[in-house]
N, C-alpha and C positions, 0 to 999 in steps of 0.2 A: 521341362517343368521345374524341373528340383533347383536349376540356375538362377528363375526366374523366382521360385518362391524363396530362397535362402536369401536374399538382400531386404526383403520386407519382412521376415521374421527376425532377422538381425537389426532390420530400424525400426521394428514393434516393439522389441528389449531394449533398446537405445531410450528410445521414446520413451517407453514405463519406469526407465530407470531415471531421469531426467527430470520426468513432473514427480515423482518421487521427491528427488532433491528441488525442486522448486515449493514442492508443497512444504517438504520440512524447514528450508530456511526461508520461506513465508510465516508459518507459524510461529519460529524464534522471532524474526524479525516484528511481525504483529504485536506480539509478547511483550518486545523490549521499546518499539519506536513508535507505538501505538496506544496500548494497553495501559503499562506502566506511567507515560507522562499525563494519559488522559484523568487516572487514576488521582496523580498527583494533585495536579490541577483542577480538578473536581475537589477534591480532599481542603484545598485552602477553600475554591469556592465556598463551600456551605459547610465550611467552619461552627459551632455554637454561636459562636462569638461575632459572626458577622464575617463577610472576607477579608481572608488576613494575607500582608504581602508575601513574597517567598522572602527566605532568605540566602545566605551567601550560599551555603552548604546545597542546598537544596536548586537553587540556579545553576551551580557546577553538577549537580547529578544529572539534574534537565538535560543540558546542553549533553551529556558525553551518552547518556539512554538514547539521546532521539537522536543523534550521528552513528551511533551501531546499528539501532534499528533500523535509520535509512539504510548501509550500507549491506546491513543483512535481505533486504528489500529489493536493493539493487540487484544482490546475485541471486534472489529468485526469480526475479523478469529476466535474468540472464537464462537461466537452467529452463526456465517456461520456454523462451525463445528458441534455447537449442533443441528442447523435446520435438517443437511444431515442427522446425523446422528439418529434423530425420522422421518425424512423419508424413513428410511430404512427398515420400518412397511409396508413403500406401493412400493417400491422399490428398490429389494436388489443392486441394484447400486450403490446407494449412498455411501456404505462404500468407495470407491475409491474416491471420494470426501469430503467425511470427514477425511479419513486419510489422507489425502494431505494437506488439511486444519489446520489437530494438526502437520503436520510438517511445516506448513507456520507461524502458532504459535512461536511455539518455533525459525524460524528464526526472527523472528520479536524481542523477547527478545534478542534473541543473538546480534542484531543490537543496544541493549538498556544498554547490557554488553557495547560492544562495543563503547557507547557513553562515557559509564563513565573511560575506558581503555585511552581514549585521555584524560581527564576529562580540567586539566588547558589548554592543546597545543592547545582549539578549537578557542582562539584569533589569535597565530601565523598560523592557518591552514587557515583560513576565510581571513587571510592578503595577505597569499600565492597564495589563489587561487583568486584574483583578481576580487569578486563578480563572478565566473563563475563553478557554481554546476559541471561541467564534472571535475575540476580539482581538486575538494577537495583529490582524494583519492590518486593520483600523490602524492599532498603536503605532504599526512600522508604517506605515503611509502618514502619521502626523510626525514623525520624526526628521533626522536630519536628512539630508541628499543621501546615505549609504545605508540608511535605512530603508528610503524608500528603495534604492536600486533593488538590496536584498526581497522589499515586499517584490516588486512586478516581478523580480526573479524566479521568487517562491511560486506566486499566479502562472506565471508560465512553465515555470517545470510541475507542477501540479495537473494543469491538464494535458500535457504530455503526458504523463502516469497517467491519469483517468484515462486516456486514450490505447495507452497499453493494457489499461485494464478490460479491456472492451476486447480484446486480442485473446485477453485468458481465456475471457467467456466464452470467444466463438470456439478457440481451440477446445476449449475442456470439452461444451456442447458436444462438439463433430467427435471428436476421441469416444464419449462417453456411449453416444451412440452407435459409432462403429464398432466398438468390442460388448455391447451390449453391457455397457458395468452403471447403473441407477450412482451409485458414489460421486462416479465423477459430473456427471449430469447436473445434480446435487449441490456439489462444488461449485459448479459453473453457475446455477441462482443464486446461488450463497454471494459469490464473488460479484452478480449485480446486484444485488440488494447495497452490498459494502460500496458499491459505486452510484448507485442511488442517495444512501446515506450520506457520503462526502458532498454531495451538492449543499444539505444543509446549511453547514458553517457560513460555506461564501453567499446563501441566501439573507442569510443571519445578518451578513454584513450591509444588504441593502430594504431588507422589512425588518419591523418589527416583530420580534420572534420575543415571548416571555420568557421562553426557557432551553437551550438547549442541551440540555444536561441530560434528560432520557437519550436523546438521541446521539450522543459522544456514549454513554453506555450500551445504545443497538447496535452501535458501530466497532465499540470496543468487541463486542460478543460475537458478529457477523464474522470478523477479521481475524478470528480465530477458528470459527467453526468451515470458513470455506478453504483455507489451508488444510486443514484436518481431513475433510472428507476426499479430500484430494489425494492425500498421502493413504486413506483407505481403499479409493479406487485403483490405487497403483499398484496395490498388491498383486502378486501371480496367485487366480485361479486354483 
């Protein structure tokens, strides 16, 4: 018995230590490649004064916040992926969670390709879209050829990540309930709501929506609070 329970108590601690680190550099990441640029961009949007463009300073803070933030992003669907997948010792579920997760991965790079496919236009794209996140990908689709490649690039590793976000949920869900912890459970709605949310924008870009600005704030607050609860359900008992 003690042979057979020692491998799943040692991939339970694997596992807890894992969505640990995935919750914590989810949270940085949200913080810095989420938070902060929606923030930004909200901030020119509804200016006093009317929207007002970015400038040089504030286009190069853009670009270097939302390349850490992906990056910090990336190595949470990494650390998500490798929790699922040493919980798969006490749960063969999990693999449908971790594989969702190494495809959320890889969209998340593709979104990192994608940054650099625009690389110079992110000044005329930021000008374009008038401080308002639903329209940046409009701006790149009326732009040159490396623009648009950068938008479909961005479209495609984006639901890649939505699709690994889909991985978190089922993983957190199944986790949450198998060790009986409400945190992670928690988490797991948090994190679809945030994938809920994200639909918004790309709807933004084919109805008429008056405003989306509450909703880049639901999304800002969501994408902090399901990392969070994450990192409280990981704690040891």
């Amino acid at each position: 018995m003690s042979r057979v329970a020692a491998p799943r108590t040692q991939a339970d601690r694997l596992g807890r230590h894992r969505l640990a680190l995935g919750g914590a550099f989810g949270l940085i990441g949200a913080l810095i490649g989420i938070v902060l640029p929606v923030g930004l961009l909200l901030e020119t949007a509804y200016a006093p004064g009317g929207p007002s463009p970015l400038g040089g300073p504030q286009l190069t803070l853009l670009a270097l916040i939302l390349t850490a933030g992906l990056l910090l992003l990336v190595v949470s669907f990494v650390m998500y992926r490798s929790a699922f997948a040493a919980l798969r010792t006490a749960e063969p579920k999990f693999w449908v969670a971790s594989a969702l997760c190494l495809i959320g991965t890889v969209g998340l790079i593709v979104v990192l390709v994608a940054s650099v496919a625009v690389g110079g236009s992110v000044g005329e794209v930021a000008r374009c879209a008038h401080g308002s996140p639903s329209h940046a990908l409009a701006c790149l689709r009326a732009g040159s050829s490396g623009e648009v490649l950068g938008a479909s690039l961005a479209v495609l590793g984006f639901w890649l990540a939505w699709v690994g976000g889909v991985g978190i949920v089922i993983g957190l869900g199944l986790e949450g309930r198998r060790i009986r912890k409400p945190a992670l459970v928690a988490g797991a709605a948090a994190y679809a709501l945030v994938l809920l949310a994200f639909i918004g924008p790309f709807a933004a870009l084919l109805l008429s929506l008056p405003s989306t600005g509450p909703l880049w704030i639901a999304l800002s607050v969501l994408a902090l609070v399901a990392p969070g609860l994450v990192l409280r359900g990981s704690q040891r008992s």
